[in-house]
C-alpha positions in Angstrom: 2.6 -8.9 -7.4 0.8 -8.4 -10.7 0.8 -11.4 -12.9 0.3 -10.9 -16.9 -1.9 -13.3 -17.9 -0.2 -16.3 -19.4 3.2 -15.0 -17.3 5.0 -17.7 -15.6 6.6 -15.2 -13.2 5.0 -11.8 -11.5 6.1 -7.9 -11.7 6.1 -6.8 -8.3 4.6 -3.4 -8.2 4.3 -2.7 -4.5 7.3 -3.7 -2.0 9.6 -6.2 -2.4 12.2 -4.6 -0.4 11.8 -6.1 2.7 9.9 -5.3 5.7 10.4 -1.9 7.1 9.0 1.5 6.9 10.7 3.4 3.3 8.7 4.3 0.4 9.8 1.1 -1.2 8.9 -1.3 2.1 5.6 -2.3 3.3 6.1 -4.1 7.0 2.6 -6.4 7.3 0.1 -5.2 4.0 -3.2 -6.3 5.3 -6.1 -4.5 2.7 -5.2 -4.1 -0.5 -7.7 -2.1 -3.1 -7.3 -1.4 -6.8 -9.4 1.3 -8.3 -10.8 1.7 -11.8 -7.8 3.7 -13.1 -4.9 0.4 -11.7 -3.9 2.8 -9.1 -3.3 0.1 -5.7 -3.7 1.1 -2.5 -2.6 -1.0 0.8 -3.4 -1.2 4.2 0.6 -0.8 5.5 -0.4 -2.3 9.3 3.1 -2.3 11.2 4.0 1.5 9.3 0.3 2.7 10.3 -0.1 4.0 7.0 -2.3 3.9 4.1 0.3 3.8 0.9 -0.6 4.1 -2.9 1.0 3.0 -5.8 -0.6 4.7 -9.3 -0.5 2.5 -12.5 3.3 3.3 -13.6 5.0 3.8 -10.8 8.6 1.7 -10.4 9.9 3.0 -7.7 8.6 3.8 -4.5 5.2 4.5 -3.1 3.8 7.6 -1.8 1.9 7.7 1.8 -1.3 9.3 1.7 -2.5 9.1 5.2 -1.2 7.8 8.1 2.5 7.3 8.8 2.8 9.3 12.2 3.3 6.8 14.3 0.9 4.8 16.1 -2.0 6.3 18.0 -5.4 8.1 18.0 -4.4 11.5 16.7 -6.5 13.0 13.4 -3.0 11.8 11.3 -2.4 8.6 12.9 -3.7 4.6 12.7 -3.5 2.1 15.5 -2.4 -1.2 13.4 -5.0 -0.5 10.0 -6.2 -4.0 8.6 -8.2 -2.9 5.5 -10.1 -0.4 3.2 -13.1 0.8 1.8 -13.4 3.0 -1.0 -16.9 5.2 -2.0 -17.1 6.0 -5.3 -19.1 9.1 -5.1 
């Protein structure tokens, strides 16, 4: 959700479509990070995926890592809780 300040109600700009595992679905967000430029990134747990929304975007996400299925493999997560961004 993003709220406006002064909104009574939010804009939902990431999900909102349920649980489940489409590029419009999250299925238990856990880390959430917005960087400089209001692009949002989440912490998809239950897709084992990291997903990112950039500042504009109204329709679906776009996974950037992650999303294979759950394991140990170089392109999989086992149930990621959060995220840390470097900025150099």
């Amino acid at each position: 959700m993003k709220w406006v300040e002064g909104a009574k109600e939010g804009i939902v700009v990431a999900g909102g479509q349920g649980k489940g595992n489409a590029l419009t679905q999250l299925h238990w967000p856990n880390g959430i990070f917005v960087d400089t430029l209001g692009t949002l990134y989440v912490a998809d747990s239950n897709n084992n995926r990291v997903m990112r929304w950039t500042q504009g975007d109204k329709t679906q996400g776009a996974v950037i890592v992650g999303g294979n299925g759950q394991g140990e493999g170089a392109n999989q997560f086992n149930y990621p809780i959060g995220l840390s961004f470097d900025r150099h």
